[in-house]
VOVEXBA-142961 format. One line per 8 residues: number of its first residue (from 1); their letters; for each residue z, x, y of C-alpha. Coordinates in pm, 1 decimal. Each point is the difference from the previous one (the first is absolute). Layout:
// VOVEXBA-142961
NUM	A	Z X Y; ...
END
This chain:
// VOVEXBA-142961
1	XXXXXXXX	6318.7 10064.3 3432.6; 119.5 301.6 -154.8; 318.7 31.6 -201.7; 76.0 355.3 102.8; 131.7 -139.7 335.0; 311.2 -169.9 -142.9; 164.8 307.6 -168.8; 352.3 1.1 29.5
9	XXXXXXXX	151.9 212.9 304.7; 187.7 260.9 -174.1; -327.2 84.5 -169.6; -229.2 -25.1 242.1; 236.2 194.6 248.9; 1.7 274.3 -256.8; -341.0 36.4 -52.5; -58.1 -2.9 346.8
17	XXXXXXXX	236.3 311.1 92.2; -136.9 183.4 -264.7; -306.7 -35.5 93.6; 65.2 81.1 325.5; 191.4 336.5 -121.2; -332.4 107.3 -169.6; -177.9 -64.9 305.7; 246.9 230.4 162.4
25	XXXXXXXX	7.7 233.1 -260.6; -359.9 70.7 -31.6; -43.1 25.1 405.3; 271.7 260.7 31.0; -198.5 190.7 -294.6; -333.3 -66.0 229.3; 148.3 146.0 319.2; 218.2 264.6 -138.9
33	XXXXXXX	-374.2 101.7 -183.3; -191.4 -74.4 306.9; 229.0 255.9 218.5; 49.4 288.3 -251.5; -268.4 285.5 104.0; -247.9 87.7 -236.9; 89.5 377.6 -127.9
END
């Protein structure tokens, strides 16, 4: 079994959101990209 699963909460809570936050981040940068026209 892997150790990873046992991390303490605060950490793994942490690393969690931020991970989530990049995940955000780099889908707002996709769509704002996506729907700016080419000039």
């Amino acid at each position: 079994m892997p150790t990873d699963i046992h991390l303490p909460p605060k950490i793994g809570v942490s690393h969690l959101h931020i991970f989530e936050e990049e995940v955000f981040c780099r889908k707002t940068i996709n769509n704002i990209n996506h729907y700016t026209p080419n000039k």
